[in-house]
N, C-alpha and C positions, 0 to 999 in steps of 0.2 A: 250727379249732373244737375242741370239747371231746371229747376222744377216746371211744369208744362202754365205755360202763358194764363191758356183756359181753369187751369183749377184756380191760380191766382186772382184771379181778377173776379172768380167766383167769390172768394173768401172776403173779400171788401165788404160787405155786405154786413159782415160783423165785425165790424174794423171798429165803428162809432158805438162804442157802448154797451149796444145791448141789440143783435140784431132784429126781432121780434120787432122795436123800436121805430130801428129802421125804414120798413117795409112800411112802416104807417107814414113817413114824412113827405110833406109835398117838395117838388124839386122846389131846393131853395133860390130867390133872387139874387141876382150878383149883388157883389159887395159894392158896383159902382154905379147902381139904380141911382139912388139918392137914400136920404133919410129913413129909418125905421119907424113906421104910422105909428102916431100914440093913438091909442086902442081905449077903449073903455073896459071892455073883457080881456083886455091882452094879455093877465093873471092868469086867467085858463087857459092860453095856449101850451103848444108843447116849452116846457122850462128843464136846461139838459143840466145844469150846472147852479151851486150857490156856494159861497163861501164867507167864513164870519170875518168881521176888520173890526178895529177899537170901536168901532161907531157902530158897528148892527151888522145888516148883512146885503148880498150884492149876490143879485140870482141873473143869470143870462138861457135864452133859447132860442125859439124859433123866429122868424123875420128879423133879427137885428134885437129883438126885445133885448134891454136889462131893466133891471130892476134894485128899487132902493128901500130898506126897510131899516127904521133908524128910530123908530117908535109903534114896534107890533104891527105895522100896516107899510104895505107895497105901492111906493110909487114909481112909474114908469118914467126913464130921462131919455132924454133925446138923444140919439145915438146914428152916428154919418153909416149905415151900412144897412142892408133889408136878407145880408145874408145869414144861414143859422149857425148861431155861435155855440159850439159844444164845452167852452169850459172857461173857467178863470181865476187867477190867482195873486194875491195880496201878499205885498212884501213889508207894509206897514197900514199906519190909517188914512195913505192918501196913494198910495203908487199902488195901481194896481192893473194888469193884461187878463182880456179876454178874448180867443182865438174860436175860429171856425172855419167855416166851407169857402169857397174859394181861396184859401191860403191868408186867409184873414188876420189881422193883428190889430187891436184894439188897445190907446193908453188912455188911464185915468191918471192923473196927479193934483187930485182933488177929493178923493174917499169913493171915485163913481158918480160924481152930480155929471160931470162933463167928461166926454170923450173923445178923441182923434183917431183919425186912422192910419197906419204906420206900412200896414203891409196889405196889399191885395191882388190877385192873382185870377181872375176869374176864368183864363184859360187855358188855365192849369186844372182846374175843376177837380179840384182835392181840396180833402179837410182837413185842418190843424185840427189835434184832440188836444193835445196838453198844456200848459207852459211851466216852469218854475225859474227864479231867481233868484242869487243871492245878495244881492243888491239892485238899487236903483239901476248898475248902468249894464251888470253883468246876465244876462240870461237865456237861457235855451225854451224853442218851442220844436214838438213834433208831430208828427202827425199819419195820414194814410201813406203807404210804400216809403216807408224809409225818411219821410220827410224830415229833414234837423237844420233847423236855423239857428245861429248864435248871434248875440249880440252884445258889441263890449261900449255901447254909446247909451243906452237905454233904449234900444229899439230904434235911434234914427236911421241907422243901418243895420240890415241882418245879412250873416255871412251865412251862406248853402252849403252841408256837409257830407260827405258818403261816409258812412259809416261803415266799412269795407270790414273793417275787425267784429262784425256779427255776420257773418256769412260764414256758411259751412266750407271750408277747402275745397271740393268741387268745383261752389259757385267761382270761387278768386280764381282757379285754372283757368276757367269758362272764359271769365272777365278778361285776363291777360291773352288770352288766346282771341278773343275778338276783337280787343283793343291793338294787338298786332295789323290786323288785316283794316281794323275802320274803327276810326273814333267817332263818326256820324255814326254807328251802330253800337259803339259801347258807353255812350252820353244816352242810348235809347233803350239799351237794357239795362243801366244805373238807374232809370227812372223809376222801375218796377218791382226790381229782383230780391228788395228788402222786404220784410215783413211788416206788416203797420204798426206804427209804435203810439202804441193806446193811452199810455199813464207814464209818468215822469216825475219822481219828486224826491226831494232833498234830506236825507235820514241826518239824526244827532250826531254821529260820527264823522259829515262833511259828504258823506257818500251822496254819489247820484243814484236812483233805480230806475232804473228803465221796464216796463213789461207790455207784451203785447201780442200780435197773432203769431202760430207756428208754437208755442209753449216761450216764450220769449222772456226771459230774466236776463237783466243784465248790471255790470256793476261799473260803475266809473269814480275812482280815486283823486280825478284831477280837474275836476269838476269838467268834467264832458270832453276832453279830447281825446281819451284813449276812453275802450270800454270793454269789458273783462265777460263775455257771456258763459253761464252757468250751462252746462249738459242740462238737459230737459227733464223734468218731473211728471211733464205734461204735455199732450203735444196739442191739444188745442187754443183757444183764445185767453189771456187773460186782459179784462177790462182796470182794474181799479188795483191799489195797494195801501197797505198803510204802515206805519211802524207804532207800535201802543206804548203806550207811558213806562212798558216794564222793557222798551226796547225791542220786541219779538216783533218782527215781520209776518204780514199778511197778504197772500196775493190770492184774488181771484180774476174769473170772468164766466167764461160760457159755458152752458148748461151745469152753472151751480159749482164748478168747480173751484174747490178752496181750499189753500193750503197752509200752514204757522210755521214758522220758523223760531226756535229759541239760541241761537246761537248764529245772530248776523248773516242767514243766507246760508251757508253751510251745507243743512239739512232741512228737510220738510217733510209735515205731516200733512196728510191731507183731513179734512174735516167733512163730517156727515153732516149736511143742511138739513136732508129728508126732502129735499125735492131738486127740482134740475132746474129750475129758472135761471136767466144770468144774472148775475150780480155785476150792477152794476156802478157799485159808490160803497164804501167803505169808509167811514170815520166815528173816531172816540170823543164823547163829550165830556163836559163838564166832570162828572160824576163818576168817570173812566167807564159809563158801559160803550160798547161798539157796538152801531148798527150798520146792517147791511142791508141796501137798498137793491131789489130784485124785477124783475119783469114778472106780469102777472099779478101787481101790484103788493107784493109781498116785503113787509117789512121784518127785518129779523134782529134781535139784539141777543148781548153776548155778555156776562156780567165777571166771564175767569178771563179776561186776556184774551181770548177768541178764540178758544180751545173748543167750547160749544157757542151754539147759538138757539133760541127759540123764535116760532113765531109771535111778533106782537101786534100784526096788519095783515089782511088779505082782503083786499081790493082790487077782485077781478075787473078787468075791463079796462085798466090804463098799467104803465108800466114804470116804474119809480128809479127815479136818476138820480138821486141828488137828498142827503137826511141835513139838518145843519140845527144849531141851535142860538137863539137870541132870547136873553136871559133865563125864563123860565119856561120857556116854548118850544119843542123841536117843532123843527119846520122840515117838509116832503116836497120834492118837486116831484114832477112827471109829465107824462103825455097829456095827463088836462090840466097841469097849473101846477099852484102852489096851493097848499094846504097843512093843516098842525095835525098832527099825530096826538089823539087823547089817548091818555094810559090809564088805567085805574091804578 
């Protein structure tokens, strides 16, 4: 049956990343304040998200901040929103979406110098976590309870989805049984009764991956209209995923939990960290090592496919979202900024 309102709505709390995180952020301003202040210090604020493009790299976070790194140093562009953007993704060296709180949608078609705003929602008072694309015009963003937006223009319209095929058989009884008696009542339990879908992104094979709260794995074949959910491994959060250069899938999230996959989703292994932080950012560099990005300030790299991992950072006192690399450099985001990871 239909899981109780109250636990639900407790669980949001680790919806965005990394909850620890969370609990630190100030309510964000709507997206339709006006402009995001350029800042002098606006590097050390909270930064959730960075991703590399042909030209360098494009890091977003708190108030609307992004950011531009195109020669080892960070400058901040002007950007129409002051709400916090938890992610963003490049589909070449000039198109590129970054999504956040109030249902926010963000385009660049210029590498990240300049920005528009596509989608905003602020009383709706939910957050986009994800987006990806396979083209300029084709793409999906998702986000807290269930949110899935599509878009087949480049984002000048997004089409609203329910993803009714990830719900347990109960819940779809529940649903048809309420939607008999009141569709004011089953448009207001649609809005809730999904689980938040945390990460989304596009493996070599075409597939979509979906993962997120509840132990949530899922698979889509047709690029997002139908979606094929995996029985559970796990029944709590996973934050982040990734697919590594040998093809193996990676999914984590909360309290540290992480799992490999060698054989496309199938099966899974779960992996000993040695601690319980969330993990919250997973990505392979240059070099094919994988780091994983944890609360607690822990950074952790992997040099077999992600079979192990060690630690290579512990920096108590902030929480780390985001590893990325621009040329010779890995770069950290977190709760105080952006900063380089030195290795010996």
């Amino acid at each position: 049956m239909f899981k109780s309102k109250i636990l639900h709505i407790s669980l949001v709390m680790g919806a965005m990343f990394a909850s620890n995180c969370i609990a630190a952020f100030e309510a964000p301003a709507t997206a339709n304040d006006h402009h995001a202040e350029m800042a002098v210090l606006a590097s050390s604020f909270l930064t959730t998200a960075m991703v590399p493009t042909e030209n360098g790299l494009v890091a977003v976070g708190d108030r609307g901040h992004i950011f531009l790194n195109n020669d080892g140093h960070w400058q901040q562009v002007k950007v129409p929103t002051r709400a916090l953007l938890t992610n963003i993704t490049f589909i070449d060296a000039n198109n590129g979406w970054a999504v956040g709180h109030d249902a926010t949608i963000l385009r660049t078609s210029d590498g990240g110098s300049t920005w528009s705003l596509q989608k905003s929602d602020p009383a709706l008072d939910r957050p986009l976590l994800a987006a990806v694309f396979s083209d300029s015009r084709h793409g999906v963003v998702v986000g807290a309870y269930g949110m899935y937006f599509a878009t087949q223009d480049g984002g000048n319209s997004w089409e609203k989805q329910f993803l009714d095929s990830l719900l347990p058989a109960e819940d779809v009884e529940y649903l048809a049984e309420i939607r008999a008696e009141s569709e004011e009542e089953y448009q207001f339990e649609i809005s809730s009764i999904l689980p938040h879908f945390n990460s989304i992104s596009r493996l070599s094979d075409g597939r979509l991956l979906l993962v997120g709260e509840l132990g949530l794995i899922a698979f889509s074949s047709d690029q997002g209209q139908t979606w094929q959910r995996q029985e559970n491994i796990y029944e709590g959060s996973f934050f982040t995923s990734l697919e590594t250069n040998t093809k193996s899938l990676i999914v984590a999230g909360l309290r540290g939990n992480m799992f490999h996959s060698s054989d496309k989703g199938q099966s899974w292994t779960k992996i000993a960290l040695g601690n319980n932080f969330n993990v919250n950012h997973l990505v392979q560099l240059a070099n094919g090592d994988i780091y994983a990005a944890q609360n607690n300030g822990v950074i952790l790299q992997s040099s077999d496919d992600g079979k192990t991992f060690t630690k290579v950072l512990s920096s108590k006192g902030q929480d780390m979202t985001s590893v990325a690399q621009f040329k010779q450099q890995i770069w950290l985001a977190g709760s105080k900024g952006l900063s380089t990871l030195q290795l010996n």
